[in-house]
C-alpha positions in Angstrom: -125.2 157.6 -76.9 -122.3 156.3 -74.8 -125.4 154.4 -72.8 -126.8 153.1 -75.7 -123.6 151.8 -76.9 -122.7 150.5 -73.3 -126.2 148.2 -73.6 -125.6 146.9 -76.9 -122.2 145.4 -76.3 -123.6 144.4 -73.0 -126.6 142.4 -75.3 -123.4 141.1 -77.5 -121.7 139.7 -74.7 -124.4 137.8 -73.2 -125.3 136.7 -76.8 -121.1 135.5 -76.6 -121.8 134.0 -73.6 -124.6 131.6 -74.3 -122.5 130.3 -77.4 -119.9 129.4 -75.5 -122.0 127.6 -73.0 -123.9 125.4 -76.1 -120.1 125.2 -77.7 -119.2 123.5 -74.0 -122.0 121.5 -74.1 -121.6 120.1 -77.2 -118.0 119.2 -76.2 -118.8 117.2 -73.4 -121.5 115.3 -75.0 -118.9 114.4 -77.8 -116.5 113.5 -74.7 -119.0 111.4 -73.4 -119.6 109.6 -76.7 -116.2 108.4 -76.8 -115.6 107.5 -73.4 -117.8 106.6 -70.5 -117.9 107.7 -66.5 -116.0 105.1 -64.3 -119.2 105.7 -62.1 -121.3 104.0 -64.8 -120.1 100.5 -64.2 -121.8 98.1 -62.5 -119.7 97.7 -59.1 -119.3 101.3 -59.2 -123.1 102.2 -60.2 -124.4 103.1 -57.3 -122.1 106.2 -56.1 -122.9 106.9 -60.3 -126.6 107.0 -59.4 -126.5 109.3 -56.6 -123.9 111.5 -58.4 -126.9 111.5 -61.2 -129.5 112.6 -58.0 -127.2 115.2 -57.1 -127.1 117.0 -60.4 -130.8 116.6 -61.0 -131.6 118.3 -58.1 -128.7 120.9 -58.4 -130.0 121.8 -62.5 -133.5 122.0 -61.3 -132.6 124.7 -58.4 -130.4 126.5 -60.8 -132.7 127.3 -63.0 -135.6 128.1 -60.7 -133.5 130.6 -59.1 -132.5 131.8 -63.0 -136.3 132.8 -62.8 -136.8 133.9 -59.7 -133.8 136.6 -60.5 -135.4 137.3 -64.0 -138.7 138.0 -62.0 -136.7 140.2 -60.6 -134.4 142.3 -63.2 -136.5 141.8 -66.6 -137.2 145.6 -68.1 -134.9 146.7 -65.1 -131.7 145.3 -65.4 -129.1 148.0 -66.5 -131.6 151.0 -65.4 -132.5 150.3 -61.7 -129.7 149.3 -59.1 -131.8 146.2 -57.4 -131.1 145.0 -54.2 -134.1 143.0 -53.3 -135.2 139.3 -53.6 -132.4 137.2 -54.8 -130.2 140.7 -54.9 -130.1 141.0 -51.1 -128.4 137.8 -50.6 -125.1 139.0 -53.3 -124.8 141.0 -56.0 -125.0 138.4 -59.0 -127.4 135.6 -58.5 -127.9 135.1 -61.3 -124.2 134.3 -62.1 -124.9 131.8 -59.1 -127.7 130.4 -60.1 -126.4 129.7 -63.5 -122.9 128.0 -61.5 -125.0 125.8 -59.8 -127.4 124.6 -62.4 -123.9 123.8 -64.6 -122.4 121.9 -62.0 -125.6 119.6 -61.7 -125.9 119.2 -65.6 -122.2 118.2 -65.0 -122.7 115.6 -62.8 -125.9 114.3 -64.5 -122.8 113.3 -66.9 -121.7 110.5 -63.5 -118.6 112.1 -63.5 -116.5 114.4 -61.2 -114.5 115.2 -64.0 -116.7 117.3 -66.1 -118.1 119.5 -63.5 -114.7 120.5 -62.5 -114.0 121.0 -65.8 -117.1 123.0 -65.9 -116.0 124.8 -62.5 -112.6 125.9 -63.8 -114.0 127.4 -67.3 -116.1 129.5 -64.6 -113.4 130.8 -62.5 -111.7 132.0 -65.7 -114.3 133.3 -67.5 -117.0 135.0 -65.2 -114.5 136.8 -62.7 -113.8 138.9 -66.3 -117.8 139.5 -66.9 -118.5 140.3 -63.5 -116.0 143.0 -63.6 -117.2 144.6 -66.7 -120.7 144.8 -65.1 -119.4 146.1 -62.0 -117.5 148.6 -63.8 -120.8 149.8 -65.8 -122.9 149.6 -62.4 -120.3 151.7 -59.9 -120.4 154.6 -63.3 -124.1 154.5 -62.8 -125.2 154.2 -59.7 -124.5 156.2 -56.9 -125.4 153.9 -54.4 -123.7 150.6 -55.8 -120.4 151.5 -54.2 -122.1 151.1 -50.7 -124.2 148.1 -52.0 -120.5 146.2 -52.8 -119.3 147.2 -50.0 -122.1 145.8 -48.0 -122.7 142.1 -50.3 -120.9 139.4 -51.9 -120.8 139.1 -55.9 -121.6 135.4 -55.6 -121.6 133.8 -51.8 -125.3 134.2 -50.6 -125.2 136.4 -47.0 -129.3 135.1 -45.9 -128.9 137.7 -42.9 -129.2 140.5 -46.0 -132.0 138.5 -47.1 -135.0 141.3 -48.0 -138.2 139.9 -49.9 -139.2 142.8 -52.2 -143.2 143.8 -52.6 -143.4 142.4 -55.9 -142.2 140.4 -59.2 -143.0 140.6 -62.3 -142.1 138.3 -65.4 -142.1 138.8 -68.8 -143.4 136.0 -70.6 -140.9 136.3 -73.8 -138.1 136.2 -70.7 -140.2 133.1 -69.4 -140.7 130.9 -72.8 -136.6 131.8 -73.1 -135.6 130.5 -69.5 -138.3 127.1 -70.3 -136.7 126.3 -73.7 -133.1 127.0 -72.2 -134.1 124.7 -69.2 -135.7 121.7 -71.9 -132.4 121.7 -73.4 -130.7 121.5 -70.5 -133.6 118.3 -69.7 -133.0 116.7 -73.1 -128.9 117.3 -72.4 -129.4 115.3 -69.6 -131.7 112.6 -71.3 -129.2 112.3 -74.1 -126.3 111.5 -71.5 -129.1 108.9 -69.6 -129.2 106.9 -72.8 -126.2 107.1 -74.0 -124.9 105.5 -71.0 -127.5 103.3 -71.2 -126.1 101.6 -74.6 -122.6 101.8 -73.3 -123.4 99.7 -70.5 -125.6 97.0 -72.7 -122.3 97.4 -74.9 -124.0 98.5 -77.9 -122.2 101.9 -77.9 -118.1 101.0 -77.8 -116.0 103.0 -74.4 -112.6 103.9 -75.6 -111.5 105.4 -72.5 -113.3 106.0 -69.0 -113.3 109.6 -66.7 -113.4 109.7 -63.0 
């Protein structure tokens, strides 16, 4: 019963956690209405351009490593102590994963201000998670104590790097990670043309982030 109670505030939590993230994101884009990226104008566009590059590429790994840990813990997670895959290299990739792909939505925005924004909301919030997880984890699993004490929660160690025989994927887990990730794609859209108008002066700029 304990277990069972365990899970579902577990469930609760993430369910927490992914309002807060849409909450963020609807913050920055009103940010963003008001005021536009010093990067965006034109003697400063190009350093804005390859911040945009930067981000695309940094969403698009984040959230193909989201799946390739979800290929890995869906129908497990919670029940099995994994350590293979993206679990060899630390202890929450997904956590990672998820920093990473946040960061590059962040700088799709041209700015260096949001994804430091976006980085301190994650040094005070996910320390707090990862805790409670470890807490549930080290009460049981026998063996996680000597899996902590041999990974990182978040730095990648590639010489732990072990492959695993197989993945598997459920697809109600997959249609959730692709219509998370074509939010995250029509986020970054939104921010493309809304920077668009405010640089052919059809959208006012009240103010302008670094």
């Amino acid at each position: 019963m304990n277990g069972e109670a365990t899970l579902c505030g577990q469930a609760a939590r993430t369910k927490t956690r992914l309002a807060v993230s849409r909450l963020f994101g609807l913050a920055v884009f009103a940010l963003l209405i008001g005021g536009s990226t010093y990067w965006n104008t034109p003697e400063n566009h190009m350093f804005g351009s390859v911040l945009f590059f930067l981000g695309v590429m940094l969403a698009c790994l984040g959230f193909f490593g989201r799946v390739w840990c979800l290929s890995f813990i869906k129908g497990r997670k919670k029940r099995v102590l994994i350590q293979e895959g993206p679990y060899s290299l630390c202890r929450h990739p997904l956590y990672l994963f998820s920093l990473i792909g946040g960061v590059g939505v962040g700088l799709c925005t041209r700015t260096l201000t949001i994804p430091l924004i976006f980085l301190a909301a994650f040094a005070l919030y996910y320390p707090i998670v990862i805790r409670r997880e470890e807490e549930f984890l080290r009460d049981n699993f026998a063996g996680y104590e000597a899996y902590r004490q041999e990974s990182n929660a978040l730095f990648p160690r590639w010489s732990k790097f072990v492959e695993g025989e197989t993945v598997t994927m459920c697809s109600r887990s997959f249609r959730k990670e692709l219509t998370e990730a074509a939010g995250s794609v029509a986020f970054i859209g939104l921010i493309g043309l809304v920077q668009g108008l405010q640089r052919a002066a059809i959208l006012p700029t009240f103010f302008l982030l670094p």
